[in-house]
MIMI-798571 format. One record per residue (C-alpha): residue in one letter; z, y, x. Coordinates in steps of 0.05 Angstrom, whole numbers, padded with zeros to 5 digits, always signed. Layout:
BEGIN
aZYX
...
***
This chain:
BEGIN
x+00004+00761+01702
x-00051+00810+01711
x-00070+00768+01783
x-00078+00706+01742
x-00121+00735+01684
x-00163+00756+01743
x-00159+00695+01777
x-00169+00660+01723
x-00236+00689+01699
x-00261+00691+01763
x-00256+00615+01768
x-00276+00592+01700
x-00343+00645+01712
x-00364+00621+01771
x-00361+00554+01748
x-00398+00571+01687
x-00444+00608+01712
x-00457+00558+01771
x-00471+00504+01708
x-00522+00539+01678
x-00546+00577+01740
x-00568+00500+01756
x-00603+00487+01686
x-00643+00556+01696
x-00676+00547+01758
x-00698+00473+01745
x-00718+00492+01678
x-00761+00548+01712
x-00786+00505+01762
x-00813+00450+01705
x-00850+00509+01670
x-00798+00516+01614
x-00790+00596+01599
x-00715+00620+01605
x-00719+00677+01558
x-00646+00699+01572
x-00593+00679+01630
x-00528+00712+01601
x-00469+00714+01648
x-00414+00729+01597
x-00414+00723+01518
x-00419+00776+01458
x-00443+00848+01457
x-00485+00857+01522
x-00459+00913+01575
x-00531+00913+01614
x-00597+00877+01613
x-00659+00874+01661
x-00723+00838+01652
x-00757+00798+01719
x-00812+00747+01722
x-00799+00725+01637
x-00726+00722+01645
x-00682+00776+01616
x-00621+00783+01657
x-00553+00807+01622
x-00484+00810+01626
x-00439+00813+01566
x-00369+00844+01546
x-00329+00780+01543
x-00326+00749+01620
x-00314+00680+01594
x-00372+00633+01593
x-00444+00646+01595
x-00504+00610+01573
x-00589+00599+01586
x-00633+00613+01534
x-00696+00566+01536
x-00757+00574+01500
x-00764+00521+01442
x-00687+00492+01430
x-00653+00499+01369
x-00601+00560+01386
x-00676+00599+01411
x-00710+00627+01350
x-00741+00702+01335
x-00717+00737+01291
x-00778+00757+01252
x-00765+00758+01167
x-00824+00777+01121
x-00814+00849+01094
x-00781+00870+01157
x-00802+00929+01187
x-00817+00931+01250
x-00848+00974+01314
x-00913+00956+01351
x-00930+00987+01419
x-01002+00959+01434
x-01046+00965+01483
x-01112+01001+01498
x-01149+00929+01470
x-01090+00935+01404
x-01059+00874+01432
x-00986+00869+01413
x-00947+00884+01485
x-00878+00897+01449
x-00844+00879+01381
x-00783+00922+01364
x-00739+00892+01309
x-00684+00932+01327
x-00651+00991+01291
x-00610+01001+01356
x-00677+01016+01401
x-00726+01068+01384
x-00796+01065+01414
x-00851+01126+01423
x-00915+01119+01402
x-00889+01044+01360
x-00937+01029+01299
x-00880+01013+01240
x-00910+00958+01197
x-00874+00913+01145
x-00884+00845+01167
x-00920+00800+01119
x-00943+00741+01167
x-00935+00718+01243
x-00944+00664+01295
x-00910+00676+01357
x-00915+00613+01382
x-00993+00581+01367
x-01038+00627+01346
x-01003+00689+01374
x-01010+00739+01318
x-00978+00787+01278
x-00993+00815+01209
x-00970+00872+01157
x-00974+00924+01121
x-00980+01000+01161
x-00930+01051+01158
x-00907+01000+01087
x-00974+01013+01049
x-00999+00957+01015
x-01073+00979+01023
x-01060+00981+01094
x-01058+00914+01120
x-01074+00899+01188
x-01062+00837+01238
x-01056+00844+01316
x-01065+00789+01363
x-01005+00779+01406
x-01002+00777+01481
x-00980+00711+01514
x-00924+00754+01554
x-00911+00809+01501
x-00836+00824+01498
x-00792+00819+01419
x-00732+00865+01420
x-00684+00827+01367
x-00641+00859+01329
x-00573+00867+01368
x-00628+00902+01415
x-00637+00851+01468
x-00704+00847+01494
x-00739+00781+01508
x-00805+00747+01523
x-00833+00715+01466
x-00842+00636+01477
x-00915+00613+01469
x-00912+00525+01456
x-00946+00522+01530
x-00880+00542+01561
x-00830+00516+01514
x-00782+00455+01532
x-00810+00401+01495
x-00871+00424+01520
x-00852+00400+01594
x-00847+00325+01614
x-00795+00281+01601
x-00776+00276+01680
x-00779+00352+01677
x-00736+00360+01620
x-00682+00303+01647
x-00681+00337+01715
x-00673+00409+01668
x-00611+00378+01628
x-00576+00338+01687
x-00585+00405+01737
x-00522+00434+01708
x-00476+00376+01722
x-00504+00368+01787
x-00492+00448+01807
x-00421+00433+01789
x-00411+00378+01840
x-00450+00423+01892
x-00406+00476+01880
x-00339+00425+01893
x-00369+00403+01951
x-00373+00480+01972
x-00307+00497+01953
x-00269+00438+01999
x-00319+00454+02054
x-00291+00529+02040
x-00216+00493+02043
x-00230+00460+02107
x-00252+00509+02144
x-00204+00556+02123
x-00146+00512+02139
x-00187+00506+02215
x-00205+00435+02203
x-00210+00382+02147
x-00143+00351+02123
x-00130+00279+02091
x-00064+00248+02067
x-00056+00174+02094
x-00008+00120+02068
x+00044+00144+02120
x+00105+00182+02106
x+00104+00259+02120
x+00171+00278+02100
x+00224+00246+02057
x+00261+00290+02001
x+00341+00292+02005
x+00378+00250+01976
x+00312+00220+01947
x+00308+00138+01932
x+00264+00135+01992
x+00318+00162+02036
x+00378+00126+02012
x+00333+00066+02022
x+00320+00083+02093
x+00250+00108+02098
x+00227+00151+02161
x+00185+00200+02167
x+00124+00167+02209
x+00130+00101+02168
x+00069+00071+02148
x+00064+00031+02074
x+00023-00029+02082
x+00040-00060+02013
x+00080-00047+01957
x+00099-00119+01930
x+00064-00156+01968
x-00007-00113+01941
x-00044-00085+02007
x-00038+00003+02007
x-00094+00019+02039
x-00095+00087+02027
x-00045+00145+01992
x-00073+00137+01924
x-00072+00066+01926
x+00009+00067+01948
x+00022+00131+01895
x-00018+00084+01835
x+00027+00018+01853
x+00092+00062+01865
x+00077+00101+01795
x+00074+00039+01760
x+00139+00010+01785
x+00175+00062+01747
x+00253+00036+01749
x+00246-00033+01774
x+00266-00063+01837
x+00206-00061+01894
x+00195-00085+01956
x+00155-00051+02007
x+00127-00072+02064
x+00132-00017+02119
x+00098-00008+02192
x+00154+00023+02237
x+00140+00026+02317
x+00086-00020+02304
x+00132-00069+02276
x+00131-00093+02205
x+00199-00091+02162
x+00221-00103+02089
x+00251-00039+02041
x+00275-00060+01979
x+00286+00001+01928
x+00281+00019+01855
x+00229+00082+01842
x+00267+00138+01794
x+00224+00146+01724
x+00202+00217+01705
x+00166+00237+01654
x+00093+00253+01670
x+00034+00273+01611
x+00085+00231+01565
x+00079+00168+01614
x+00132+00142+01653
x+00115+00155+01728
x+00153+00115+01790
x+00174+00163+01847
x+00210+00150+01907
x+00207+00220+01942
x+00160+00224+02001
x+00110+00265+02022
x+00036+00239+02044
x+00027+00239+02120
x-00033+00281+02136
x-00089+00280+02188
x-00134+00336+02214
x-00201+00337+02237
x-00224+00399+02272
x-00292+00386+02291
x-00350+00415+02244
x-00372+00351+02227
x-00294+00330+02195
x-00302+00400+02150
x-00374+00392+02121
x-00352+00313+02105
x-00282+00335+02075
x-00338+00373+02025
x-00370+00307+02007
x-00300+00260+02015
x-00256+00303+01971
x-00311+00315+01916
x-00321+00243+01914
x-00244+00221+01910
x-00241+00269+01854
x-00296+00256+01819
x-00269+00169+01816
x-00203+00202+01789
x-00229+00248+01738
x-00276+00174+01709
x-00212+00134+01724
x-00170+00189+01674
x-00234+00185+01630
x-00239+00094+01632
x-00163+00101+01616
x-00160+00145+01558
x-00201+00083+01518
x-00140+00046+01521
x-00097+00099+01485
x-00128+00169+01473
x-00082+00225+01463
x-00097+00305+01464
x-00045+00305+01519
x-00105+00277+01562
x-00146+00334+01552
x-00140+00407+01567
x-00181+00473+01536
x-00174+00546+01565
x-00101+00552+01558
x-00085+00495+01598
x-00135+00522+01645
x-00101+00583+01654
x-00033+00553+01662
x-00066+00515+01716
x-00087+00583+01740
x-00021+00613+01734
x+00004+00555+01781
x-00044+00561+01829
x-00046+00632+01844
x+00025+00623+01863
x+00006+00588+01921
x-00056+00630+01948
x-00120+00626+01961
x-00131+00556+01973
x-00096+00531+01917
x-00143+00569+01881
x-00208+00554+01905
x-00177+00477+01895
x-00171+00499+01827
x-00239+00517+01821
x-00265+00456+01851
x-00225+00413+01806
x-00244+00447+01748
x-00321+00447+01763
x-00316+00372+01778
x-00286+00364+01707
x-00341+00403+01675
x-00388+00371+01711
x-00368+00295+01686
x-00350+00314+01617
x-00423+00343+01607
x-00446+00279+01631
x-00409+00260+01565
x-00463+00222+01524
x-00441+00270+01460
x-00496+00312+01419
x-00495+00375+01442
x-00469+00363+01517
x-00517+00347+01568
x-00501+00282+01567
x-00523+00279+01500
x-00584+00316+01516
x-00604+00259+01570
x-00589+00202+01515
x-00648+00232+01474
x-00692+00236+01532
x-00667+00165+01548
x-00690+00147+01473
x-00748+00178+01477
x-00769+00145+01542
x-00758+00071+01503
x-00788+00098+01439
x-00848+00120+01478
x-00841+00190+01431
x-00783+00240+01416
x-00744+00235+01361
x-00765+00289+01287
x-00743+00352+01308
x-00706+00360+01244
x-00670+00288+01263
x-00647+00327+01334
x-00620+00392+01302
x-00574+00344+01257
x-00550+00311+01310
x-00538+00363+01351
x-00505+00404+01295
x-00461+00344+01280
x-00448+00343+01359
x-00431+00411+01360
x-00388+00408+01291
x-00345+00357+01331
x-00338+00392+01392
x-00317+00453+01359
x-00262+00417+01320
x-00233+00379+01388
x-00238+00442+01425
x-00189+00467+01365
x-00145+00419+01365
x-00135+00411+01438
x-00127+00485+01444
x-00068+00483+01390
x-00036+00429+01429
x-00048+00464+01495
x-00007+00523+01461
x+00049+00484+01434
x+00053+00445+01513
x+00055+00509+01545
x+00096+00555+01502
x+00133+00525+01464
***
């Protein structure tokens, strides 16, 4: 158990933190300023500040998240009648706001805010040391840091460098970088597979070994035999013979077999099992395999396998239109029982885990939901025909309402995930 909890957060954070890892450094490229790149989520363990990005890592190893200047989950938290630290500098420009009770600063002038712009006119104003007769306003420096109150410190986010401030081709390329780092890191993973295995490997529509006692081998079949069709349909490949041979599930079948170069007829009835609540055909055979050692076969099994498995994940996506049911989906618990199952196999099964996973993240933020990046690249799309964004306060709702949804699937597909694994 402990291996898989390890496991299992390894995977899911390098995935996550290859997703947004993607949407920082476009967004930094396009000018947008990443206040905060959080590997992990909650209280924060450590934090360092480079370049206008504060670094950190949090307690809970499970997610993480970038924090761009000018979205709706990025606001300061500035309240009038707080009181608050100022370190300035020799000019009294604001370098440093400390809202925190957590941090203490030397030399900090405490006022009690009355009035601030962080954003246009860069200013802050209140009263000193809380006396009324006292009141004073600084001018703020572009790059002067906030500390908010759970004590993280951050750059404060001028309009000039905010996300809505960048292009709309800047801002796409910003929200589709995430998806796209997932796919890289798939195509990684089975170049990682490949080489470890001394070569790349792909299953053919030939028999590698037949199961005892199995349908296939009271019918006959040899290992070595190649299925051309599966009544009467061509098989061109494995996943073309597993799709037609699934769907056959107890009824008489007739394949068409290549034996010794010589075509012959097998007539057999594939044994239903239950399968995600679906009745699956199987016949009990094994895929034939073939190996390519060069260098070449390994960095194309990268691009090959992330491919076939990204046309499966859209084919399981297409499919679930024609009868959705939470059984199709799976949260973290069915993510770590996929974990569990993996890590009994080793190392390969896992990084094949990983890949798998990071393709599924990747498609289903291509989702065009409010609040996913798919949704993100809708509005851009909208704004692009509209010639002009949509009212701020028009985005937040639908994002909110995005959210609101997403939170209440990722409920109830967790409960089922529970009562599908453990009970």
């Amino acid at each position: 158990m402990f291996i898989t909890i390890i496991a299992f957060i390894i995977v899911f954070g390098i995935i996550v933190t290859s997703h947004e890892f993607g949407h920082f450094i476009v967004a930094k490229k396009s000018g947008i300023l990443v206040r905060e790149f959080s590997i992990g989520m909650g209280p924060k363990l450590f934090a360092t500040h480079k370049n206008g990005t504060t670094y950190t890592i949090r307690i809970l190893p499970l997610g993480g998240y970038v924090r761009m200047a000018g979205l709706e989950d990025d606001e300061d938290t500035l309240q009038k009648g707080m009181p608050v630290n100022l370190i300035l500098d020799q000019d009294e420009e604001v370098e440093k706001i400390n809202t925190s009770h957590k941090v203490s600063l030397l030399n900090g002038l405490p006022i009690e805010v009355t009035e601030w712009d962080l954003i246009d006119d860069l200013y802050i104003e209140g009263y000193e040391n809380g006396d009324e007769e006292k009141l004073r306003r600084f001018n703020v420096k572009p790059n002067a840091m906030i500390i908010e109150t759970d004590g993280t410190e951050v750059q404060i986010a001028p309009r000039n460098v905010q996300y809505q401030s960048a292009s709309l081709i800047r801002r796409i390329l910003t929200n589709i970088a995430g998806p796209v780092n997932n796919f890289l890191l798939a195509i990684l993973a089975f170049i990682l597979i490949a080489g470890i295995q001394g070569g790349s490997v792909t299953t053919i529509n030939t028999v590698g070994a037949v199961q005892e006692n199995s349908v296939a081998q009271k019918a006959g079949l040899k290992k070595g035999d190649k299925i051309v069709a599966v009544e009467g349909k061509k098989t061109a490949s494995w996943d073309s013979l597993s799709t037609a041979i699934g769907s056959r599930a107890g009824k008489k079948t007739e394949l068409t077999i290549n034996r010794d170069n010589k075509k012959q007829q097998v007539t057999l009835t594939p044994k239903s099992q239950n399968s995600g609540g679906q009745k699956v055909g199987m016949i009990g055979i094994q895929a034939g395999q073939k190996v390519d050692h060069s260098f070449g076969g390994i960095i194309t099994y990268g691009f090959t396998q992330t491919y076939s498995v990204m046309k499966a994940v859209w084919d399981a996506l297409v499919n679930m239109f024609h009868g959705f049911s939470l059984n199709d989906l799976g949260g973290p618990v069915a993510m770590y029982s996929f974990t569990q199952q993996a890590t009994k196999y080793g190392l390969i099964s896992v990084i094949n885990l990983l890949a798998f996973l990071s393709i599924n993240l990747g498609i289903v933020n291509l989702l065009p939901i409010p609040a996913l990046d798919g949704g993100k690249l809708l509005l851009n799309i909208i704004e692009a025909i509209r010639g002009k964004p949509l009212d701020p306060s028009k985005e937040t709702l639908i994002t909110l309402i995005g959210f609101g949804f997403m939170m209440l699937l990722m409920i109830l597909v967790t409960w089922n995930d529970i009562q599908r694994y453990f009970f």
